[in-house]
C-alpha positions in Angstrom: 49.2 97.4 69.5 50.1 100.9 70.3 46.4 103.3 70.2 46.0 105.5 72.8 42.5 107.1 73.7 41.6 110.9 74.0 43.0 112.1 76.9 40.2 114.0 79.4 40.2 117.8 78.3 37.3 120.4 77.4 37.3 119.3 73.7 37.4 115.7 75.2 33.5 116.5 76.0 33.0 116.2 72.1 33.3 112.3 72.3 30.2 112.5 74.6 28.7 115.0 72.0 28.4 118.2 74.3 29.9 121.1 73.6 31.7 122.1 70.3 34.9 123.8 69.2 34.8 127.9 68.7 37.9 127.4 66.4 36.3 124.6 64.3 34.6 125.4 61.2 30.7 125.7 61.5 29.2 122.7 62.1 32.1 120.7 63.1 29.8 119.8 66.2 28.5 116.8 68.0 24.2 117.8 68.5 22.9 114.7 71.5 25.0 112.1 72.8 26.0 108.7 71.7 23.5 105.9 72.1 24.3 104.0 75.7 26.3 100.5 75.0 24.2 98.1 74.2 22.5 94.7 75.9 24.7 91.5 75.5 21.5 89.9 74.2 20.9 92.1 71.9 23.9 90.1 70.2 22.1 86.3 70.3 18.6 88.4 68.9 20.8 89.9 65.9 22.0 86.4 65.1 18.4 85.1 65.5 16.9 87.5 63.2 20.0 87.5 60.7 19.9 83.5 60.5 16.1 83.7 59.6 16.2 86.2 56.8 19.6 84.0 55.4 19.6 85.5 51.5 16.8 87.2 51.6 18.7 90.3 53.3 22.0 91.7 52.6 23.8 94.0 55.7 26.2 96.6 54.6 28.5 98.4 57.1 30.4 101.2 56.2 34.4 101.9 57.4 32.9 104.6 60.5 30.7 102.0 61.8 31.2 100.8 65.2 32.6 96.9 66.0 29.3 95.8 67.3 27.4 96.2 63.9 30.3 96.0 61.8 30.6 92.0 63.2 26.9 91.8 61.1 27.4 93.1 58.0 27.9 90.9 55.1 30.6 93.4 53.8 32.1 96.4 54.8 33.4 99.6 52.8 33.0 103.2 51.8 29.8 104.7 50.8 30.1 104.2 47.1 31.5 100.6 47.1 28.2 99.3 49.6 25.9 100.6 47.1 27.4 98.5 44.3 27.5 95.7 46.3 24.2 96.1 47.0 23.5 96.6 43.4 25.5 93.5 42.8 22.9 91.6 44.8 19.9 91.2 42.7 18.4 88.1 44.8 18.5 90.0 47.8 14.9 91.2 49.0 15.9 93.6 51.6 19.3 95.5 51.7 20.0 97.0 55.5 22.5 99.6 55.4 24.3 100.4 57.9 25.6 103.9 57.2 23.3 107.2 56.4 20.8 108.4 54.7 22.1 109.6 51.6 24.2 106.1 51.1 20.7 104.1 52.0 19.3 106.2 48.7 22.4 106.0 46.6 21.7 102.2 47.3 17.9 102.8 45.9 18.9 104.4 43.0 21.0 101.4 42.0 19.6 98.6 42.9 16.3 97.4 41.3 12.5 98.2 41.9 11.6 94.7 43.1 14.5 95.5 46.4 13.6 97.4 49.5 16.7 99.6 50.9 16.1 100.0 55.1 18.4 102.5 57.4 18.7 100.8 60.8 17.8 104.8 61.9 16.2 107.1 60.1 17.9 110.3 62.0 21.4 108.5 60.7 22.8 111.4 58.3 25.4 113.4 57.1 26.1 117.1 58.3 28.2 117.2 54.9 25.2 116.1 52.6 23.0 118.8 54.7 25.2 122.0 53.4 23.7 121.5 50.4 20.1 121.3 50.0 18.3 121.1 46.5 16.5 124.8 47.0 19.8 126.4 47.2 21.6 124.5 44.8 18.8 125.8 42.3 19.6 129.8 43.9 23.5 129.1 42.9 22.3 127.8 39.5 20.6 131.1 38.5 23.3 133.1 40.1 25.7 131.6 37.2 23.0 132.3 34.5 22.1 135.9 35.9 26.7 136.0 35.4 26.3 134.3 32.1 28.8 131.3 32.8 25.9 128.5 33.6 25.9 127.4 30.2 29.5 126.3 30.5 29.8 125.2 33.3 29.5 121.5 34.4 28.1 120.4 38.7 30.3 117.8 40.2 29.1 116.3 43.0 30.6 113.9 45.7 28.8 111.1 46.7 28.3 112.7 50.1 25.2 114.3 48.4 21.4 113.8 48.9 19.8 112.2 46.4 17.9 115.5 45.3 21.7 116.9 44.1 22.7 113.9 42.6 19.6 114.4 40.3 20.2 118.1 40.2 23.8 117.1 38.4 22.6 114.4 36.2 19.9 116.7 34.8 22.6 119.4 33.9 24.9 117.3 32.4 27.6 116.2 35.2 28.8 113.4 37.1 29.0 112.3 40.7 32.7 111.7 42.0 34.3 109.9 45.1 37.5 110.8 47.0 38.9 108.3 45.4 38.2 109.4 41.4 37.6 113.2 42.2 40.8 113.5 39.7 39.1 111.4 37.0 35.6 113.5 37.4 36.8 117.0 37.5 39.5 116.5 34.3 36.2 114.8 32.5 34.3 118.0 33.3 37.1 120.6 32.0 36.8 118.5 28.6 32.7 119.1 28.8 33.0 123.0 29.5 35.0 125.6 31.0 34.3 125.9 35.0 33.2 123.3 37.7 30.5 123.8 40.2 32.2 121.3 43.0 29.5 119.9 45.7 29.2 120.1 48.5 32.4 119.8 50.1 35.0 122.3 49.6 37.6 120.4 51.2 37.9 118.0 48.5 37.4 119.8 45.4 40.0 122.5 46.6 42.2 119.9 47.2 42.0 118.1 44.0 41.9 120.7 41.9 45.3 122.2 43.4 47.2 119.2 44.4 46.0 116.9 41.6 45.2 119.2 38.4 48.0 121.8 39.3 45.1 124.8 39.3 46.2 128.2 41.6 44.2 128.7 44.3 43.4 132.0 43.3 41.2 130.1 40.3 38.9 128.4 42.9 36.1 130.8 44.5 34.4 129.5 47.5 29.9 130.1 47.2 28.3 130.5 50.6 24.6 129.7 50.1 23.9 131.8 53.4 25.0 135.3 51.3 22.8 136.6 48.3 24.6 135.1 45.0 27.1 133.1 47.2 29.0 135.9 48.1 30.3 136.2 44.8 30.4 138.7 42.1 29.6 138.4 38.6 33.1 139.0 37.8 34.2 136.2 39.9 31.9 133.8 38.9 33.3 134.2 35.3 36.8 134.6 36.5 37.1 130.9 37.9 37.9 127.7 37.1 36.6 125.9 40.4 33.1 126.9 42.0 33.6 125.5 45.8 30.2 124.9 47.9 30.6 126.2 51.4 30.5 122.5 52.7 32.9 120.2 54.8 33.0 117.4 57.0 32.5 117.9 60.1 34.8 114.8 61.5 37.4 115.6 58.8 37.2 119.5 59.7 38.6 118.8 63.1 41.9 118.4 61.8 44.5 121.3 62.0 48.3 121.4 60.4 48.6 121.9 64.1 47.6 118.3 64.5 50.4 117.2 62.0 53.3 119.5 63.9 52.3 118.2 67.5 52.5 115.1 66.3 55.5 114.9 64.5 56.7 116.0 67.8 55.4 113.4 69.1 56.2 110.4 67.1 59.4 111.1 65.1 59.9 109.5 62.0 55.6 108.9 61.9 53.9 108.7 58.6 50.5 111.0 58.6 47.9 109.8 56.5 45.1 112.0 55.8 41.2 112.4 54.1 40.9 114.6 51.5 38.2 115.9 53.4 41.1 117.5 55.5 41.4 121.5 55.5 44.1 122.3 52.8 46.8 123.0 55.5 46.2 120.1 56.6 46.6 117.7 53.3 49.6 119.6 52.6 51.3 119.2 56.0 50.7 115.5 55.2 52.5 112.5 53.9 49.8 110.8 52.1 46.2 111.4 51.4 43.7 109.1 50.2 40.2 107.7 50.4 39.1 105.5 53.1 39.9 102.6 51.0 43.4 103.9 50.6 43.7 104.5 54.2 43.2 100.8 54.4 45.1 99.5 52.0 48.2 102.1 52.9 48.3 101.0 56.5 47.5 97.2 55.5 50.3 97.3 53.2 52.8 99.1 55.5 55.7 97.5 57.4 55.8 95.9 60.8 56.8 98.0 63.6 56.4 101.1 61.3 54.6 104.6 62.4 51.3 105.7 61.3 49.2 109.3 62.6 45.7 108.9 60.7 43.4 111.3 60.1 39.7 110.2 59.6 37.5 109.1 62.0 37.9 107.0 65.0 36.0 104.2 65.2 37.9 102.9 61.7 41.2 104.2 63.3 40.8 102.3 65.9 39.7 99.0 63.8 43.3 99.7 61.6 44.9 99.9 65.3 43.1 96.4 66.6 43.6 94.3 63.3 47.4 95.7 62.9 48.8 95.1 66.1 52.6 95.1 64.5 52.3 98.5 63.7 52.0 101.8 65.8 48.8 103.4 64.9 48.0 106.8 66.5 44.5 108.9 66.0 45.8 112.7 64.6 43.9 114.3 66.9 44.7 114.0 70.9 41.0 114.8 71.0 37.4 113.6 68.9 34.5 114.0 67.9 33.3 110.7 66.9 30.7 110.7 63.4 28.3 111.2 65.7 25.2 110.7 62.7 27.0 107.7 61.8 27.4 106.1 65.0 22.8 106.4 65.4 23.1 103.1 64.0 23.6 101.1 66.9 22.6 96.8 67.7 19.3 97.8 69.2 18.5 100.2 65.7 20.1 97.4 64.1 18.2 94.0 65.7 14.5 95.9 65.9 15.7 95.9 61.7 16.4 92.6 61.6 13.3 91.2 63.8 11.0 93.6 62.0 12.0 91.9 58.4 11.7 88.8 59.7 8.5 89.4 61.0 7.2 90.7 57.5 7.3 94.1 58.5 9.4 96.9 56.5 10.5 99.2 58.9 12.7 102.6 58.5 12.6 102.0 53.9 14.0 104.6 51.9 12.5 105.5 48.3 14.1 107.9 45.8 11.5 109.3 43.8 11.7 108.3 40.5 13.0 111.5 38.5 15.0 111.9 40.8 16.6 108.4 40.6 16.6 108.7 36.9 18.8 111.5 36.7 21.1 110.8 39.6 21.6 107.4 38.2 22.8 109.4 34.9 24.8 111.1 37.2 26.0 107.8 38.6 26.5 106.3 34.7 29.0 109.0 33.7 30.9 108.8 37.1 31.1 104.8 36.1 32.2 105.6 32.9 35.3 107.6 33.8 38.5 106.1 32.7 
């Protein structure tokens, strides 16, 4: 195995959370530190308190999770594929997820009333998912009708979304997407109307509206929520295609074409493998981009003793570099800032979860309320329906 960590630097202070990047985008940050490693023992309690519950709970880890919870969870995957396992798990009383927040309520919304979805920590969430809050979705929304194009124009939301947006999209008539079927949702939007209102990450619907649906980039307008009617004009709103939301990840946005050169440099003859979450530069300086899963299968699939520079975050990089030892595997980045909302759920959040259900006590649950649910599972539906 050939994985080589962040070498000590300024940025390198991002790993421990302190500090951010002045050249990053806003909000490509790491706020408090990581959680200390945890107490041996806490391993024998987790396996206590797992073995008691037996069917009664179902674990889910997602990709970014670190090795000491991941070794818990009944099955791993991205945000979307969890909640339909969990949804695929009618028996199970309790489902623990071991992600964020807006992937515990995703679960919610799918699985059925008689369930009870817990997040190991409740302060587990997504900086993405945060850009976008209902109050100023509902500003954008009469910014389009005050230009006259709302009527026509169809939300698309990624699953990195609160619950609130979800149901904001199902209630005017759109769909939810993931990196992997962004492609499928937006072509099934230009058939309902005439523009797309992408949220909330820009990254992605830029992305696949260029690289996928062939559009110009001078078609897609980007809508700050921070500037009175996005920073947009009436004429612009009616002018375009693609309405971005001022939104990104804040691992994914650490990525530069910079990263690609240096590392071509590097490692000739690698093969970089990106998010779509990536900056634009970025997934065009690339070889391949995909979703997490496709990360997994492309590096799974890959030949021995072949290159690979992958851009997404580290703990899963590291995972790919650990279970693959025949292959070099190399982080993008010489530097990291780890998904530092992601990696709040640690084995102590994790075991006082486990020991609290099997002590009868439902700790850390999270509820959708029911309109809500209803129309983010229509959302949901029409995403599901997609050819």
């Amino acid at each position: 195995m050939t994985f080589t960590e962040p070498q000590a630097s300024p940025l390198a202070l991002l790993v421990l959370g302190r500090e951010s990047d002045p050249s990053s985008e806003r909000g490509v940050e790491c706020p408090g530190e990581l959680p200390p490693a945890s107490d041996p023992q806490l391993v024998a309690r987790a396996r206590t308190a797992r073995s008691a519950l037996g069917d009664r709970a179902f674990v889910l880890g997602h990709h970014y999770q670190r090795d000491e919870v991941i070794q818990f969870a009944d099955v791993t995957g991205d945000s979307f594929k969890l909640a339909r396992d969990a949804a695929g798990r009618p028996e199970a009383e309790f489902i623990v997820f071991c992600g964020v927040h807006f992937m515990a309520e995703s679960a919610d919304i799918l699985t059925g009333g008689h369930q009870q979805v817990v997040l190991p920590d409740l302060a587990a969430g997504c900086s993405m998912a945060d850009m976008a809050e209902i109050g100023q979705v509902l500003d954008c929304w009469d910014a389009l009708e005050d230009a006259g194009v709302a009527g026509t124009t169809v939300p698309i939301t990624y699953m990195n979304s609160s619950a609130a947006i979800k149901g904001f999209t199902g209630a005017h008539g759109g769909a939810v997407c993931t990196s992997s079927n962004a492609e499928s949702a937006l072509r099934w939007a230009f058939e309902q109307g005439e523009r797309v209102l992408f949220l909330p990450d820009q990254h992605l619907g830029r992305n696949t509206a260029v690289l996928s649906l062939g559009l110009p980039l001078s078609e897609c307008v980007l809508y700050d929520p921070r500037k009175p009617s996005g920073g947009l004009t009436s004429r612009q709103l009616r002018d375009a295609r693609i309405i971005l939301w001022r939104g990104h990840c804040s691992v994914h946005g650490r990525f530069s074409a910079q990263n690609v050169a240096d590392v071509r440099e590097r490692m000739p003859g690698v093969t970089v493998l990106v998010h779509p979450e990536c900056q634009h530069e970025v997934v065009t300086s690339a070889d391949l981009v995909g979703s997490t899963e496709f990360i997994i299968r492309a590096v799974e699939t890959a030949p021995a003793g072949s290159s690979w520079a992958v851009g997404t975050e580290l703990n899963l990089v590291r995972r790919l570099a650990r279970l693959h030892p025949d292959k070099q595997i190399s982080f993008l980045d010489k530097t990291v800032c780890y998904c530092s909302t992601m990696n709040r759920i640690d084995l102590p959040h994790l075991v006082r979860s486990l020991e609290s259900l099997a002590a009868g006590q439902v700790v850390n649950r999270i509820t959708v309320d029911l309109t809500v649910a209803a129309n983010a599972r229509l959302a949901l539906d029409r995403m599901l329906a997609l050819p």
